[in-house]
C-alpha positions as a Markdown table, in Angstrom:
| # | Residue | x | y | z |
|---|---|---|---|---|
| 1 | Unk | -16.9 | -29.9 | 47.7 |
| 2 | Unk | -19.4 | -27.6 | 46.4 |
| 3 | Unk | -17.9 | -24.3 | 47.1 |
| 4 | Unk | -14.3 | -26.0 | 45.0 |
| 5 | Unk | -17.1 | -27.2 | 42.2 |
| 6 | Unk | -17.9 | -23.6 | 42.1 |
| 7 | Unk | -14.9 | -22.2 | 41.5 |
| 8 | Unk | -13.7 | -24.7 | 39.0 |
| 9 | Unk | -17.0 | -23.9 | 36.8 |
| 10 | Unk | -16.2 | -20.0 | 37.2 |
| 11 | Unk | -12.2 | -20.2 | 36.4 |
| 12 | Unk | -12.8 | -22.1 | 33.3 |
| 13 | Unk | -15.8 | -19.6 | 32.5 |
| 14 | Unk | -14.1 | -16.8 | 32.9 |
| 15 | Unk | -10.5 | -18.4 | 31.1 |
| 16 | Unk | -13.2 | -19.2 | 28.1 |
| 17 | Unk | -14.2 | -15.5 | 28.0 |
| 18 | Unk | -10.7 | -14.0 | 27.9 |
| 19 | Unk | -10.1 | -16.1 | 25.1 |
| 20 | Unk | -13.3 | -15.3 | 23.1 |
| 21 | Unk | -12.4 | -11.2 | 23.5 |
| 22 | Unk | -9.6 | -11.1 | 20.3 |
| 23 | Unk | -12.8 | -12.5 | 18.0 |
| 24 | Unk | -15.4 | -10.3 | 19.3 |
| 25 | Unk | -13.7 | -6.9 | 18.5 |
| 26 | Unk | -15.3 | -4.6 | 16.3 |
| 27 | Unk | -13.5 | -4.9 | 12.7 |
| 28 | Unk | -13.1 | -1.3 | 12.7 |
| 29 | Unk | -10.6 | -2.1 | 15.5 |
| 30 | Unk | -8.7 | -5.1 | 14.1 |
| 31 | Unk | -5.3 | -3.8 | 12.4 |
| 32 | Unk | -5.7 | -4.0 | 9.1 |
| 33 | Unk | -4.7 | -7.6 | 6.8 |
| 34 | Unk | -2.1 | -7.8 | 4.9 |
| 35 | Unk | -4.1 | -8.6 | 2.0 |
| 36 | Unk | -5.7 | -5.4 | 2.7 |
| 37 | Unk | -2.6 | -3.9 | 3.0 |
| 38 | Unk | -1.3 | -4.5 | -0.1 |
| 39 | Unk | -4.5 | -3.4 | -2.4 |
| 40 | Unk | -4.1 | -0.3 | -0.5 |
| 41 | Unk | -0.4 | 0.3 | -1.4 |
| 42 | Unk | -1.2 | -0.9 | -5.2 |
| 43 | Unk | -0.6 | 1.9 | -7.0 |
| 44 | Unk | 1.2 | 2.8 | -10.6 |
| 45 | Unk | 4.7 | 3.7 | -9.1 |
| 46 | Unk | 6.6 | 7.2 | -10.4 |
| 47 | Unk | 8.9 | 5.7 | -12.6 |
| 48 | Unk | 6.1 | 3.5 | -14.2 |
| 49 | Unk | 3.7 | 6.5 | -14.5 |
| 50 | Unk | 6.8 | 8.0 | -16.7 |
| 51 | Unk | 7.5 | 5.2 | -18.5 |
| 52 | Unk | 4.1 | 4.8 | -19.9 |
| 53 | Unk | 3.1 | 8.4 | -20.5 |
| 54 | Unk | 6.9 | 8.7 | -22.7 |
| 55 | Unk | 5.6 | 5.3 | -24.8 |
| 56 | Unk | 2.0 | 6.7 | -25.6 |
| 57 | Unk | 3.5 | 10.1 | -26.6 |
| 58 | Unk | 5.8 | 8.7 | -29.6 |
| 59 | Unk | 4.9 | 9.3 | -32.7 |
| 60 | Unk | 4.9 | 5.5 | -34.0 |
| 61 | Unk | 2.3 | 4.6 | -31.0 |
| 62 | Unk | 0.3 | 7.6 | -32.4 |
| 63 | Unk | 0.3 | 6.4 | -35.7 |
| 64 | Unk | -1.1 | 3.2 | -34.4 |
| 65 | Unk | -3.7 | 3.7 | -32.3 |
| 66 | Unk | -5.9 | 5.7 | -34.7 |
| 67 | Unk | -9.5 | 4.7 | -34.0 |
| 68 | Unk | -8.7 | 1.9 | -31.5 |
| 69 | Unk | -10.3 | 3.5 | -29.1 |
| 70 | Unk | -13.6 | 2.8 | -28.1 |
| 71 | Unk | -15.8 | 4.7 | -25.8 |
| 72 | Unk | -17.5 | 2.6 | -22.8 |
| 73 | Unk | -21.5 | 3.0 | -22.7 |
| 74 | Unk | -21.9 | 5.8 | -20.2 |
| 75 | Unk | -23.1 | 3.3 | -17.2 |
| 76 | Unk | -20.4 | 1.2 | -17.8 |
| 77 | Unk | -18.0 | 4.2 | -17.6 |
| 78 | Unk | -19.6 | 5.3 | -14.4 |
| 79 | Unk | -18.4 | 2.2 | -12.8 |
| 80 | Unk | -15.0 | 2.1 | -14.0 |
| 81 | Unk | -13.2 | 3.3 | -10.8 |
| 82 | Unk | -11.1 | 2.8 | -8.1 |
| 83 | Unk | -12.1 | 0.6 | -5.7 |
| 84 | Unk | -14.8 | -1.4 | -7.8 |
| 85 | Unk | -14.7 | -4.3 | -9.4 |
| 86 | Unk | -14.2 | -4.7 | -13.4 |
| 87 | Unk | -18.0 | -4.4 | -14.8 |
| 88 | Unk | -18.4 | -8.0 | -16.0 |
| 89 | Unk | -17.6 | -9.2 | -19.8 |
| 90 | Unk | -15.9 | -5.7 | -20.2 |
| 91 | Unk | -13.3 | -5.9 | -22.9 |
| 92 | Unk | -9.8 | -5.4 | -21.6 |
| 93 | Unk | -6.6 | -5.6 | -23.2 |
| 94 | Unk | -3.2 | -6.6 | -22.0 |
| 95 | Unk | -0.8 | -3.8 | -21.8 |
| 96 | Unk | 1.7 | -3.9 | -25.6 |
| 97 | Unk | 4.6 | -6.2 | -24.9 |
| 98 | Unk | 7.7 | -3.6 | -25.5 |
| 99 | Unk | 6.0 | -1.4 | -23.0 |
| 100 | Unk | 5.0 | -4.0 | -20.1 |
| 101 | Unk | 9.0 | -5.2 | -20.9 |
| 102 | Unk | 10.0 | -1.7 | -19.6 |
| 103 | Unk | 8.1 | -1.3 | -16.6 |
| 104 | Unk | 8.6 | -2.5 | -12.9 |
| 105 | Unk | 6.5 | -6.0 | -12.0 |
| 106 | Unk | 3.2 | -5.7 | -10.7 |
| 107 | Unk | 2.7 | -6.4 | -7.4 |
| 108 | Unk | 1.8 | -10.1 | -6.9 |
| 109 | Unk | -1.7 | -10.7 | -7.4 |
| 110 | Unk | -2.1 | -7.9 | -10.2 |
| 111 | Unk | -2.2 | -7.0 | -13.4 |
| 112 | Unk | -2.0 | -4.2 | -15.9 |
| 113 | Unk | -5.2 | -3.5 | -18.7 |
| 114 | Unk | -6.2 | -1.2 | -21.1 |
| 115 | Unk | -9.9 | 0.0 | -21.0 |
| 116 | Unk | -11.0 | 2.1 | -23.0 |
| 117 | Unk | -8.5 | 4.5 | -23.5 |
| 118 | Unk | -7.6 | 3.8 | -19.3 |
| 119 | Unk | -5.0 | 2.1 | -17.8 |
| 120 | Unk | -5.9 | -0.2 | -14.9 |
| 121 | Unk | -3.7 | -2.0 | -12.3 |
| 122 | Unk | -6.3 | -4.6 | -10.9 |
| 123 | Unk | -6.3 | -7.1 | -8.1 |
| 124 | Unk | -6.5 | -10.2 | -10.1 |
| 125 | Unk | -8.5 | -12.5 | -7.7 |
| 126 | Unk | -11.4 | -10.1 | -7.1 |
| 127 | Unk | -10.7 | -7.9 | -10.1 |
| 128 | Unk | -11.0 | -5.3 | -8.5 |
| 129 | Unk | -9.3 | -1.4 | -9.5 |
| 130 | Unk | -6.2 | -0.8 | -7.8 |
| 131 | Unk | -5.3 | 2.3 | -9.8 |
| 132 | Unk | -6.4 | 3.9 | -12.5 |
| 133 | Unk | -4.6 | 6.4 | -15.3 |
| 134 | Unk | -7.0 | 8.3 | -17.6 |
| 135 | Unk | -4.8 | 10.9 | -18.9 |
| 136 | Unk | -1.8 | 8.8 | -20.3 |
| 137 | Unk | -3.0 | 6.5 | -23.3 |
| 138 | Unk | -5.7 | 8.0 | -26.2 |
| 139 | Unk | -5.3 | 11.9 | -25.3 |
């Protein structure tokens, strides 16, 4: 009775363990989310990159823009990468109607701002900086 008392308490023990192995792998090891998945694939596509740099090289949007452009403190602008979150209370602007009307959807989840003379495609929940373009709008 003993030796069958043992071996009960040792199959369930070892059962237990090969259950608890998928949870104690090292994260570097796990295959990547597919939240994670997606921020990584975020990105401005080709045909948006075009679409954007042709609208802030007319003329009219020239016209326009003349001294909209603010500079960020130089801290601020430090911070205003990809891969970081937005600095907090910075001011952001929603990309002009007739141009977000030409361009593909963001991925879900995302959205497309103007900082500062940037372009940002940022992870709405964490708002966090997907992509980034700093040569396209304000020279």
């Amino acid at each position: 009775m003993r030796t069958l008392l043992l071996a009960l308490v040792m199959g369930l023990c070892a059962c237990t363990s090969l259950g608890s192995t998928s949870t104690n792998i090292h994260p570097s090891a796990r295959p990547a989310s597919a939240a994670s998945q997606v921020g990584a694939t975020a990105v401005f596509s080709a045909d948006d990159i075009r679409i954007i740099r042709a609208y802030y090289q007319t003329s009219a949007y020239a016209d326009n823009r003349k001294g909209k452009s603010k500079s960020l403190p130089p801290g601020i602008a430090k911070n205003l990468q990809r891969g970081k979150p937005l600095p907090p209370g910075i001011a952001k602007r929603a990309l002009p109607y007739d141009l977000r009307s030409r361009l593909s959807r963001p991925p879900v989840g995302y959205g497309r701002y103007v900082v500062a003379g940037k372009i940002l495609l940022v992870e709405l929940g964490t708002q966090i900086v997907r992509d980034i373009l700093t040569d396209i709008a304000f020279g």
